[in-house]
N, C-alpha and C positions, 0 to 999 in steps of 0.2 A: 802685209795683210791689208787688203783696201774695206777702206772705212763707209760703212753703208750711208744713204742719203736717208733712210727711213726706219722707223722702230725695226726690232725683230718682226718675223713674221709668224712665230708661233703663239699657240693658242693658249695664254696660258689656265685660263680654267679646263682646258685639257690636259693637261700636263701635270698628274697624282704627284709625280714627287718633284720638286725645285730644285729643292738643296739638300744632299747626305752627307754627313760625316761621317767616317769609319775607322772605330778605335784611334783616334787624334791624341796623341802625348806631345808634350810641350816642354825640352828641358832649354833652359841658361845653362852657360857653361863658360868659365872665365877662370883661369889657372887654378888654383884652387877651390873656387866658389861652383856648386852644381847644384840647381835648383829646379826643382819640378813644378811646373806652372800647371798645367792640363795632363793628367791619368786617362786613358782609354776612355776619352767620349766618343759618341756613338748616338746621331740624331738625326731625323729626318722629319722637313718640313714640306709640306704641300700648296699647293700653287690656292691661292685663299686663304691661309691658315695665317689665326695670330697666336704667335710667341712670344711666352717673357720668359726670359734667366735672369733667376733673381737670384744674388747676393752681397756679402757682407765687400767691403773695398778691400781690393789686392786679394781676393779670390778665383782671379783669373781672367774674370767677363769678360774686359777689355781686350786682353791677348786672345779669347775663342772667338772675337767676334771681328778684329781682323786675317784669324786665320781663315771665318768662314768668309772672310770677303775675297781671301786671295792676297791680301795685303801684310802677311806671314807668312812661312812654309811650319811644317807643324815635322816635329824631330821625326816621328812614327805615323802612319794613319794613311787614309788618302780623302780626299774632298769631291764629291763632284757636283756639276752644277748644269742642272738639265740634260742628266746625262752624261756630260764630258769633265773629267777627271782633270784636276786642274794642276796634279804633279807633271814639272816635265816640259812646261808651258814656257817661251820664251817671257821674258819681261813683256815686252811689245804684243805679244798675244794676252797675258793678264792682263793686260791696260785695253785692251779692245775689249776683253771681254767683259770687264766691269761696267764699260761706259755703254755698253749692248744691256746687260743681264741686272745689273746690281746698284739701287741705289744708296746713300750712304747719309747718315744725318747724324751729330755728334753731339756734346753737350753745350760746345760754343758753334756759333752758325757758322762760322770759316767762311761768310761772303766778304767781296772783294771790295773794298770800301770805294775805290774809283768809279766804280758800276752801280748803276740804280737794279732797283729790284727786278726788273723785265730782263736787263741784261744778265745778272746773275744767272736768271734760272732760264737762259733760250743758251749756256754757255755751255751745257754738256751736246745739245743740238749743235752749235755753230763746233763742235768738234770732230763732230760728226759728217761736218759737211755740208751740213742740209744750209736749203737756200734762205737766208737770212730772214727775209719776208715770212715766208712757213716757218720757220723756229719762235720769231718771234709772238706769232699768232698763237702758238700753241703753248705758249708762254706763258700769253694774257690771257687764255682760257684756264689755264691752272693757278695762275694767282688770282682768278675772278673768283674759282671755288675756293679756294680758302679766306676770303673776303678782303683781299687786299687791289680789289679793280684801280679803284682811283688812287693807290700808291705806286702803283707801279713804276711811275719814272724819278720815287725820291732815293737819296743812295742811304747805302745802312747809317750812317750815322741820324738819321730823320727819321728814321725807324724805332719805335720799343724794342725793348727786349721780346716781348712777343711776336709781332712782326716781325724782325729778322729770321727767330725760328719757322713763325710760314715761311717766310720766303724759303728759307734751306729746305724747308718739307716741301715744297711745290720744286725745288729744284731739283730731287732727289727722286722724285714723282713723275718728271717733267717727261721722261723717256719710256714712259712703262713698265720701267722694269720686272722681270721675273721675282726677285725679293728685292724687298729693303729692310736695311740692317742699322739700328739705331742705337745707340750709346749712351746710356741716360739723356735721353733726350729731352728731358724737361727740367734736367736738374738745376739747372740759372734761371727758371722761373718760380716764381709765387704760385699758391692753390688753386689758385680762381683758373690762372692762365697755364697751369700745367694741364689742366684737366678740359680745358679748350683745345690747345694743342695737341693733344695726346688725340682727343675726339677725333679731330681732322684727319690724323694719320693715319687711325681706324677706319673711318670711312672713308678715305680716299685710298685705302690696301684693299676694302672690299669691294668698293664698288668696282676699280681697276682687275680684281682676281689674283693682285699683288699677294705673292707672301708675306711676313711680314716679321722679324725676328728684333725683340726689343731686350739688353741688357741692360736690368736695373739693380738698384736697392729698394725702390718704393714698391711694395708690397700693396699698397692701394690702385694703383695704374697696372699693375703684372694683372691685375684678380679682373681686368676687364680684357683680359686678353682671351682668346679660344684655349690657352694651354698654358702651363706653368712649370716650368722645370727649376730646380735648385741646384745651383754650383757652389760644392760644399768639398773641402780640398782638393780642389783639381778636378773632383767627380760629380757627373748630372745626377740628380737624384731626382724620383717623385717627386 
């Protein structure tokens, strides 16, 4: 599958629904040991919409929120994403279609410590192909809005802990993605800089038309989201 020079071309504040789940169960299975991770969830997010799954640790978050990435296959259920159903996909087709569709931010930034901030976030572009020059530009446009303009060429370790997280939010941003899927994303931050952070990736899902799906425990960061679901044994609840 040849690799595009340019974002997708769809619309996505046209595009009602992003990403469905359909009855998704989740078992482990190891000689004896058989554990049910995820029961028959069942969700649907829209191209603009913010989402938080809130709950308690080893409730599952983690495991739904790489299954909605593509980054699991789920025992039962199907997934689809703008439409295309994402069982059945080679490897090398999930991996294109993440780096087209789906941006990713975690609880640690997972940037490359050799690389300065510009380079981090023009590196899902230069995967893409695109010409160096344009990736890079579109780089330093997305780390200007999250206010990191004049850091741009220091590498993570010159960085805060806050600033690396921009930087991971502008990288994760960087490509337009149809959603992005975030993983306690503030959790290695202090109050002041969660609640910056967090801001940023609100406005930078809405203003983009980005969906926006976040799994926490903080119940104060979920309550500014457009929607709040509860993962509560395995099952989303009101």
């Amino acid at each position: 599958m040849n690799k595009p020079n340019t974002p997708p071309s769809f619309d996505h504040m046209n595009t009602s629904t992003v990403l469905e789940a359909q009855h998704i169960s989740r078992r482990f299975s190891e000689g004896a040991l058989d554990v049910s991770v995820l029961q028959d969830v069942n969700l649907s997010v829209a191209a603009g919409e913010t989402l938080a799954i809130v709950g308690a640790s080893g409730s599952g978050k983690s495991t739904l929120l790489h299954i909605l990435g593509g980054l699991d296959l789920p025992t039962t259920g199907s997934l689809n994403l703008l439409g295309q159903t994402l069982g059945g996909l080679s490897a090398s087709e999930l991996g294109d279609l993440r780096n087209q569709h789906l941006g990713f931010v975690y609880q640690f930034h997972h940037l490359l410590p050799e690389f300065s901030a510009i380079d981090n976030v023009a590196m899902p572009l230069w995967i893409r192909r695109m010409d160096r020059h344009a990736a890079n530009a579109q780089a330093q446009t997305i780390l200007e809005s999250v206010g990191l303009g004049p850091r741009m060429q220091h590498r993570p370790s010159e960085l805060s802990g806050g600033e690396r997280q921009r930087v991971a939010i502008a990288r994760a941003l960087v490509t337009r993605p149809a959603c992005l899927l975030a993983d306690e994303p503030t959790g290695n931050l202090d109050r002041n800089t969660a609640d910056l952070v967090f801001s940023m990736m609100l406005d930078l899902a809405h203003s983009q038309g980005t969906a926006f799906v976040v799994v926490t425990h903080d119940t104060q960061l979920a309550s500014r989201c457009d929607r709040q679901l509860h993962l509560v044994a395995g099952s989303l609840q009101d």
